[in-house]
C-alpha positions in Angstrom: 142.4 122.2 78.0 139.3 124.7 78.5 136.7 123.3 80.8 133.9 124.6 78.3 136.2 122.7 75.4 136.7 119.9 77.1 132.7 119.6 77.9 132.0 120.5 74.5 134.6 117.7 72.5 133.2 114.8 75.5 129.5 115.8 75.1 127.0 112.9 75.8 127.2 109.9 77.7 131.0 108.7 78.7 132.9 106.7 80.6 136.2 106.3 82.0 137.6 103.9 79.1 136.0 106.0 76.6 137.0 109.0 77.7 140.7 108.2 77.7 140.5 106.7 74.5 138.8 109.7 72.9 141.6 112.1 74.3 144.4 109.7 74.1 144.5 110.4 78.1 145.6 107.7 80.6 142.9 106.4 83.3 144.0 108.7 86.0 144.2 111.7 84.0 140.6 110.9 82.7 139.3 110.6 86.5 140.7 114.3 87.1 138.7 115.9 84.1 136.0 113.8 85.4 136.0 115.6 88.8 136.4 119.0 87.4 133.8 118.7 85.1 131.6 117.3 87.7 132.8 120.5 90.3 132.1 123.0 87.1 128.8 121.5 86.5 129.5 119.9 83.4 128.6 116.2 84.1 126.5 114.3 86.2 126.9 110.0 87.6 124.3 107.7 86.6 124.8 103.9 86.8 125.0 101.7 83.6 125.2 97.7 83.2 127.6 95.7 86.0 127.8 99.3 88.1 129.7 100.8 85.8 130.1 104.7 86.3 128.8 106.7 83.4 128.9 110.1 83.0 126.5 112.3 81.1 128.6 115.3 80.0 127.3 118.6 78.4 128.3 122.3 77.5 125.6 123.8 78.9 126.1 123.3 82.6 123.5 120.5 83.8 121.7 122.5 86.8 119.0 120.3 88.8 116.5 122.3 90.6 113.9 120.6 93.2 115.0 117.7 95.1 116.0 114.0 94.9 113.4 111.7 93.8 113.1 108.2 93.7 116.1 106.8 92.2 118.1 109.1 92.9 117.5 108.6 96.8 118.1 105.0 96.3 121.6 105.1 94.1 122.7 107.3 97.6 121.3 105.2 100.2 121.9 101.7 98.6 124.6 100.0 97.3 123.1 98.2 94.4 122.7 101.8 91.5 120.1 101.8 89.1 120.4 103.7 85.8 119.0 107.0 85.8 116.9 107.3 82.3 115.8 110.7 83.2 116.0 112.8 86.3 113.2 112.3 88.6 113.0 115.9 90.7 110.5 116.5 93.4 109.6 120.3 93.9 108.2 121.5 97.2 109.5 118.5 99.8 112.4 116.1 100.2 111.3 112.6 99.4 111.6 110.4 103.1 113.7 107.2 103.0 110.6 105.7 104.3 108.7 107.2 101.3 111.1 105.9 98.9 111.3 102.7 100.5 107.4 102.2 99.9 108.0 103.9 96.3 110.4 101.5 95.5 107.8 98.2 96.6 105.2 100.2 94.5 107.4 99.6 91.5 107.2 95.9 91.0 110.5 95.9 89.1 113.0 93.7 90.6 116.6 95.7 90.7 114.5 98.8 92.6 112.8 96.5 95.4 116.5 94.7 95.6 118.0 98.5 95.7 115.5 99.5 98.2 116.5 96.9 101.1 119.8 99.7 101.5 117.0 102.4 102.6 116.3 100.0 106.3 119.4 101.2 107.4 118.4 105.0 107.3 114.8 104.4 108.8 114.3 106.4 111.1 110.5 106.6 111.5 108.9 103.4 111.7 105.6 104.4 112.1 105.7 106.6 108.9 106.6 103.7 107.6 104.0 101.6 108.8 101.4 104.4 107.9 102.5 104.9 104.3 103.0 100.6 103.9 99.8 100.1 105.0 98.4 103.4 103.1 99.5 101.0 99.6 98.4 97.5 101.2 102.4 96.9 101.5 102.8 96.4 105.0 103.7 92.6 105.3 106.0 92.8 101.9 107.9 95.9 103.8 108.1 93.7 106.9 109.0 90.2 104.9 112.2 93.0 103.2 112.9 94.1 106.4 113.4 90.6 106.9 115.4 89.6 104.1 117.7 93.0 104.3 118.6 91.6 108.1 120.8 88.8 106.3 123.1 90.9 104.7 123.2 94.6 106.2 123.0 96.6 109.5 119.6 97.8 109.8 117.9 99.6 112.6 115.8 97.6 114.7 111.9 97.7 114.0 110.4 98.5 117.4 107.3 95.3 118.3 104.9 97.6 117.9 105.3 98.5 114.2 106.5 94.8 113.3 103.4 93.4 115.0 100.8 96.4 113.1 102.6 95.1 109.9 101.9 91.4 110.5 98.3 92.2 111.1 98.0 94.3 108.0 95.9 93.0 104.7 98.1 92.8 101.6 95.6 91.4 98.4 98.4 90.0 96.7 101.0 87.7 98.0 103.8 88.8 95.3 105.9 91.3 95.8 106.8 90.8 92.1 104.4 88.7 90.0 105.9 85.5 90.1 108.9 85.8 91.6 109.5 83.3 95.0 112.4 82.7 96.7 113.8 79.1 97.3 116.1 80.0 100.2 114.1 82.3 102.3 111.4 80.3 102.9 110.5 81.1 107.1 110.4 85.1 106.3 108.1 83.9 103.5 106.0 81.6 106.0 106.0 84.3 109.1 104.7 87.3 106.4 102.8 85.2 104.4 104.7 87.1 101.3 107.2 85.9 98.6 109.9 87.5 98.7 111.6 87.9 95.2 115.4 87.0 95.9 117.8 84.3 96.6 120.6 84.2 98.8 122.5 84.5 96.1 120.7 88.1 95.0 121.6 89.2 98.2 125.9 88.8 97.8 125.4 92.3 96.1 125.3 93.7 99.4 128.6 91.6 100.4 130.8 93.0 97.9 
């Protein structure tokens, strides 16, 4: 079939399963229309409920201009995907891990912050870190993550000097979300005088 047919007959949002099922395709042959749609410009990956890969597909081919922004940056660096209801493109600069990270606190929404804990392992500047946590009164909920995203991943270690400038930092409010305290992490809680949103069980995400 005609990439520019195909696009045209699978326009909108699709996934594997539906895409077989509209072209009477089996699953593998649905995955190779996928990727040359994807190559052609055709179709782009967001994330839906329970990770599962959707595809937006069009006829006109989908060109992004500008850079990653928020979400995007997390659904590469983490492994818990959020759902992209629009694209988020910044124009002029490349949006820092360490940016992002601080973004994603900002948001208050619980599957970003858990999204964000993926970024520690690509921190490479802690002290832009510490100047753009403390720049948002974040700097003891970005420590009390840093924390929390110790138990279940490989992060780079925080030098003293930028752990110690975030334990001395003010933070008005002691949620992270509003209302949301963990039962199990109780000491990162105590040393950041923070709650921390998740559970242990939260964190298995990052297991899987």
């Amino acid at each position: 079939m005609d990439i520019h047919n195909l696009a045209k007959k699978l326009e909108g949002l699709q996934t594997v399963s539906t895409i077989g099922k509209t072209l009477g395709i089996s699953r593998r042959t649905s995955i190779n229309y996928i990727s040359k749609l994807r190559k052609n410009g055709f179709a782009e990956t967001s994330y839906g409920h329970n990770k599962v890969r959707m595809y937006k597909i069009s006829p006109a081919k989908l060109i992004k201009s500008g850079n990653d922004g928020l979400i995007e940056t997390l659904n590469k660096n983490s492994k818990v995907k959020l759902i992209l209801p629009y694209s988020h493109r910044v124009y002029g600069h490349k949006i820092a891990v360490e940016k992002a990270l601080v973004e994603a606190v900002k948001s208050r929404h619980f599957r970003t912050v858990l999204a964000s804990l993926g970024l520690f392992a690509k921190i490479k500047n802690w002290h832009l870190l510490h100047e753009l946590a403390v720049k948002e009164n974040a700097g003891r909920k970005i420590g009390a993550l840093y924390d929390a995203a110790r138990q279940v991943i490989r992060v780079r270690r925080m030098d003293k000097r930028t752990r110690n400038a975030l334990l001395k930092s003010k933070t008005p409010s002691r949620f992270i979300i509003d209302n949301f305290k963990s039962e199990d992490l109780v000491e990162i809680q105590k040393t950041w005088g923070v709650y921390v949103p998740f559970n242990r069980a939260d964190l298995e995400v990052y297991k899987e």
